[in-house]
C-alpha positions in Angstrom: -8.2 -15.4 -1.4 -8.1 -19.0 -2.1 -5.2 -20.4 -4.3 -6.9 -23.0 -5.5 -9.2 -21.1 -6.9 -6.5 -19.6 -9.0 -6.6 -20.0 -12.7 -3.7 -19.7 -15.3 -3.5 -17.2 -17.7 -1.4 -15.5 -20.2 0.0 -12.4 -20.8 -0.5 -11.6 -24.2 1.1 -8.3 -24.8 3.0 -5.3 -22.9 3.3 -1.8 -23.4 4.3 1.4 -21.8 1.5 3.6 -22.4 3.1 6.3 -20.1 6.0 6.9 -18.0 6.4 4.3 -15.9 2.5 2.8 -16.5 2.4 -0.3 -18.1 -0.8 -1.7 -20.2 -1.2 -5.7 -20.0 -3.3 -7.7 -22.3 -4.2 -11.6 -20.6 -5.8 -13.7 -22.3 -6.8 -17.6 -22.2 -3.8 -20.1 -22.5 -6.1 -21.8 -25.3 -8.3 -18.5 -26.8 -10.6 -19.5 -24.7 -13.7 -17.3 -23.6 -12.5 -15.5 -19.7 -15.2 -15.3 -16.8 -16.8 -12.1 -17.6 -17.1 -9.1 -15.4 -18.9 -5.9 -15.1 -17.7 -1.9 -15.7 -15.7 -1.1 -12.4 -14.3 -4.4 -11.8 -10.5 -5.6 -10.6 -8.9 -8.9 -11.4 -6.9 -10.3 -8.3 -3.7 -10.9 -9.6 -0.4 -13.3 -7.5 2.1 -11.0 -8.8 5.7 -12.5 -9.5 6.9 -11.7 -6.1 4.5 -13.6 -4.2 1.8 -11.3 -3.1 -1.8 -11.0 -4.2 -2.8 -7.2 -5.6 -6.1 -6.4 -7.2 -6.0 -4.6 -10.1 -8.7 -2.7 -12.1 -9.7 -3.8 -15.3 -9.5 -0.9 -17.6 -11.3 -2.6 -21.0 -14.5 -3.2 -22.4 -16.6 -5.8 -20.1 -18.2 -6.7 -23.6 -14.7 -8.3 -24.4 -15.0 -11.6 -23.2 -11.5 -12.7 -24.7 -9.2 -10.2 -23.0 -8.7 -9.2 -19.8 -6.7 -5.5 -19.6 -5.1 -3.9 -16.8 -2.8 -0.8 -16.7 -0.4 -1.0 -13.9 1.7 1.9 -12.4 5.5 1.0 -10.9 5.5 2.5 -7.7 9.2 2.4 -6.7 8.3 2.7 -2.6 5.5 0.6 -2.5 5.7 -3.1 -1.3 7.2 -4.6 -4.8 3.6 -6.1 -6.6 4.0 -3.4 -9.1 7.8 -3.6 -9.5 7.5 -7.6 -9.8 4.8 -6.6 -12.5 6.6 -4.2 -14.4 10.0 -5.2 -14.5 9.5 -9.3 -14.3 6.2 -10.0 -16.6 6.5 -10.7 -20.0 4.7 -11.3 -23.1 4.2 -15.1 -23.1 4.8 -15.5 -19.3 1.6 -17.3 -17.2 0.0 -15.6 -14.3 -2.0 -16.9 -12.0 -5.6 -14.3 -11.4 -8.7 -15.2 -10.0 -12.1 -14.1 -11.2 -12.8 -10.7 -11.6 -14.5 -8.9 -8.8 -16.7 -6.0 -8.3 -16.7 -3.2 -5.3 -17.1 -0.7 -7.2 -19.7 -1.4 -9.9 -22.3 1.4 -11.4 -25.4 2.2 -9.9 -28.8 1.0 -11.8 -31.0 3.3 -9.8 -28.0 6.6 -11.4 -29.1 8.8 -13.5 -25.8 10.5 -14.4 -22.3 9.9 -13.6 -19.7 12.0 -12.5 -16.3 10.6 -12.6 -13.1 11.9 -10.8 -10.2 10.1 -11.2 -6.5 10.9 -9.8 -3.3 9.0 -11.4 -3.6 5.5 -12.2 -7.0 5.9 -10.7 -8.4 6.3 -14.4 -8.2 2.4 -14.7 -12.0 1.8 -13.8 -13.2 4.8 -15.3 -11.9 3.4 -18.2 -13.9 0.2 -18.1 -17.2 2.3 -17.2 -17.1 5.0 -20.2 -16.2 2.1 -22.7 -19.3 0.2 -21.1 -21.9 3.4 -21.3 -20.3 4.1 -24.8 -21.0 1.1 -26.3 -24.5 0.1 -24.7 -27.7 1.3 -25.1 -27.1 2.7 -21.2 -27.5 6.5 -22.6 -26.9 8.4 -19.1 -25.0 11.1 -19.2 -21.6 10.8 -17.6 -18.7 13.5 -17.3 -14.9 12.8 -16.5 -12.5 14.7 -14.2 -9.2 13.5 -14.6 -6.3 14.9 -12.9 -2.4 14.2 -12.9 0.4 15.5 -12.6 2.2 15.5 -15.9 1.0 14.6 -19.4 3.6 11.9 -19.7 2.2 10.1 -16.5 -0.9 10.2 -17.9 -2.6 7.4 -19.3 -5.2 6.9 -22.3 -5.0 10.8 -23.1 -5.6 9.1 -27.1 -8.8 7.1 -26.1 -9.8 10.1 -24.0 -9.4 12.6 -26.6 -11.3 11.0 -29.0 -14.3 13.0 -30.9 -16.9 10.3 -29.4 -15.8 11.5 -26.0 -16.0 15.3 -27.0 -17.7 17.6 -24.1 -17.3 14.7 -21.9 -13.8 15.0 -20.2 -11.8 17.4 -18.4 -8.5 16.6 -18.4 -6.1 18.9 -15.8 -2.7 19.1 -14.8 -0.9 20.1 -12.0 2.8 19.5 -13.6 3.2 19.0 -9.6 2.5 22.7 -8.6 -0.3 22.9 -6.0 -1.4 26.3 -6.8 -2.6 24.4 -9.8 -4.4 22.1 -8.4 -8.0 21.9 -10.1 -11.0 23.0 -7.8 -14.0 20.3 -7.8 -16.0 21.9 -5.9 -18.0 23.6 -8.4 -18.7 20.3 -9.5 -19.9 18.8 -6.0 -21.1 22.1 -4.5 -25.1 21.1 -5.7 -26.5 17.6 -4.8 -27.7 16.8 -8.0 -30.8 14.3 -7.2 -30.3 11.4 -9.5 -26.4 12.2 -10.1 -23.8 9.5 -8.9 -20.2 10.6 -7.8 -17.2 7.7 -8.5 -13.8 8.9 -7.4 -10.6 6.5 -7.4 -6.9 7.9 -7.0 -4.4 9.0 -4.4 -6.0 8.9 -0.8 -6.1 12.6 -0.6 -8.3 13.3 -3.6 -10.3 10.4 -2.0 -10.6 12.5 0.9 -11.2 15.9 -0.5 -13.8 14.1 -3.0 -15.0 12.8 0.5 -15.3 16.4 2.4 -16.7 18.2 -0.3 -19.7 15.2 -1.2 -20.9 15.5 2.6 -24.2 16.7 1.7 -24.5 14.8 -1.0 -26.8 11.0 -0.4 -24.2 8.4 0.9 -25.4 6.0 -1.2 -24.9 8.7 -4.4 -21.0 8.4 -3.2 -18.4 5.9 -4.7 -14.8 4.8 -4.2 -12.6 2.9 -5.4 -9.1 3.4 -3.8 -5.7 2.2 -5.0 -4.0 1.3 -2.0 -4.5 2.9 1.7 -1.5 4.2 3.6 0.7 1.3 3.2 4.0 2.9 2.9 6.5 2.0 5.9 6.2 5.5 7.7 9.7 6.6 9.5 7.8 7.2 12.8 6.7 3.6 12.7 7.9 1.6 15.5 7.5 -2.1 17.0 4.9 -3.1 18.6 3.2 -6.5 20.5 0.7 -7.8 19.9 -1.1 -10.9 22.0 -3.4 -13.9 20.5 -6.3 -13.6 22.9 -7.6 -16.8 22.6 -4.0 -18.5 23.4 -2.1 -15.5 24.9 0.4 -16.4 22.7 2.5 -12.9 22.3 4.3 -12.1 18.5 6.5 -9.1 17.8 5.9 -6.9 14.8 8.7 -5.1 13.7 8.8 -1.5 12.9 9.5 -2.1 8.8 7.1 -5.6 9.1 3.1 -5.4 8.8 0.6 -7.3 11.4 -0.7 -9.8 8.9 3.0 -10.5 7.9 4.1 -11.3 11.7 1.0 -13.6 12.2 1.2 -15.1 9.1 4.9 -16.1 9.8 3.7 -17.0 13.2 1.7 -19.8 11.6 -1.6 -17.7 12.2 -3.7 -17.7 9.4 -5.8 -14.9 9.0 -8.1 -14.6 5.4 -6.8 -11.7 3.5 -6.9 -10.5 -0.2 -5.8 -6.6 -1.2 -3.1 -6.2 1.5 -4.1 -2.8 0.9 -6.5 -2.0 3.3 -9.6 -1.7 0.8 -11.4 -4.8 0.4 -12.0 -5.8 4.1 -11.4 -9.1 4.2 -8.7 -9.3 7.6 -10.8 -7.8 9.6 -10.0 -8.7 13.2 -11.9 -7.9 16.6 -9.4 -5.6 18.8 -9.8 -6.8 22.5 -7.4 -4.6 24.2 -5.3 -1.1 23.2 -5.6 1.1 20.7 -5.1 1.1 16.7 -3.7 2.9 14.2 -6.0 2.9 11.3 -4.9 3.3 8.2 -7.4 1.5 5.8 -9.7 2.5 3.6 -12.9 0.3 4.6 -13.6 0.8 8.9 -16.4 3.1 9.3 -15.6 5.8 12.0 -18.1 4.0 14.8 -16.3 0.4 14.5 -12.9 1.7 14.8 -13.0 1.2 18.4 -13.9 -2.1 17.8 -11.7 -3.8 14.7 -8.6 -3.8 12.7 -7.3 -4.2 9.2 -4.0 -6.4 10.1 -2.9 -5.7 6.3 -2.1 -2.1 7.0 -3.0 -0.8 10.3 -0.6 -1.1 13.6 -1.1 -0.1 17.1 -0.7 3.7 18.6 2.8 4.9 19.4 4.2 1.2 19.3 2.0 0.1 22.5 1.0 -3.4 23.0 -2.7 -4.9 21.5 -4.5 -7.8 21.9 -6.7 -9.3 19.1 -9.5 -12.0 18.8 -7.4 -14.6 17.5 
């Protein structure tokens, strides 16, 4: 991520749509018409505390006046989402870049299924108001599961009668035992069918484990956020520049991009949530930790995600740098 590829906006408009999930309107400072994007889509966003987060854009890609986001406070995360919710106002500029798409639908789908956990209805949003209003006539049905109706967002857009038969809507109200069983839904490859999941890493994973005979390529995700919570087991670790042996200390609380970046080591780097892929760095000794989103299993070995991953049990690693 480039500043100076930044562009100011505006927020337009706030509102709590559910407890503790906030829905942001930005718009042009002058009306002006916004780079358009595509159903699935996130808009890079410098939050007020300094740090780049990408968040999905939740509204109609045929609006090409409004960009909409929903963003969730998470209390124990790394403060983008507190700086969002507490410090952004209506009339305040932000600085986004253009919207960007990992996570767009498939031309050669013939039906959607959607499963979305939490805040992970953002996207799914954007793709059900695109099919809606298109001539795209697939069939698509939503899965969305939360906790607690109040932490629930769009449960008015989603219940309305032009989305009738089309959503299932389940919650937990935080007891396992209530937790809804997919499987019936994945257990038969459909041939033709496309599977988009997005919400808490361990739906992603179930969603993961029960799609594994399923075509890869009939398999989407789109996660919000990797393990990136400090983790009380974490500890302190070395790490050496390979190319000038230079030696910086991570601290137990501190990530590996933050310790190279104060080191004066610049390394490219965009989510800081180990899904978009863009810190990648070549491991040259030791062993890592991996707690992205975006490493195949076979390259493991081989690379890191400095944003979010750290070395094993506090041992020392040397990286191509």
């Amino acid at each position: 991520m480039h500043t100076n590829s930044l562009s100011n906006l505006v927020v337009s408009a706030k509102k709590e749509i559910a407890k503790n999930i906030f829905l942001f309107e930005i718009k042009h400072p002058q009306g002006k018409e916004l780079p358009p994007f595509t159903a699935g889509a996130h808009l890079p966003i410098k939050t007020p505390n300094g740090v780049m987060r990408h968040y999905s854009l939740c509204g109609a890609p045929a609006d090409h006046h409004n960009y909409w986001i929903a963003v969730k406070k998470e209390t124990e995360g790394r403060g983008g989402s507190v700086s969002m919710t507490e410090q952004l106002s209506p009339g305040d500029e932000i600085l986004v870049d253009e919207p960007q798409n990992l996570f767009e639908l498939s031309n050669k789908a013939k039906s959607f299924i959607f499963i979305a956990g939490g805040i992970g209805i953002t996207p799914m949003m954007s793709m059900i108001k695109h099919l809606q209003a298109t001539e795209d006539v697939r069939p698509f049905k939503l899965y969305y599961l939360s906790r607690t109706p109040q932490g629930s967002a769009f449960l008015d857009e989603l219940a309305s009668k032009e989305l009738a038969g089309k959503v299932k809507i389940h919650h937990t109200h935080g007891d396992s035992t209530q937790s809804f069983d997919l499987w019936p839904i994945l257990e038969k490859a459909t041939n033709g069918t496309h599977v988009y999941c997005c919400g808490p890493t361990r739906l992603m994973d179930s969603v993961r484990d029960m799609t594994g005979h399923w075509p890869q390529s009939a398999i989407h995700f789109e996660s919000f956020g990797a393990d990136t919570k400090p983790r009380a087991d974490d500890l302190p670790f070395d790490v050496t520049l390979s190319k000038s042996q230079k030696i910086i200390h991570v601290e137990k609380n501190q990530t590996l991009l933050d310790a190279l970046k104060k080191n004066g080591c610049h390394v490219p780097s965009s989510c800081e949530s180990g899904t978009c892929g863009s810190c990648k760095v070549r491991i040259v000794k030791g062993k890592a930790d991996h707690r992205d989103l975006v490493l195949m299993p076979e390259d493991q070995s081989e690379f890191i995600m400095v944003c979010v991953s750290r070395s094993q049990n506090g041992e020392s690693i040397s990286i191509d740098l």
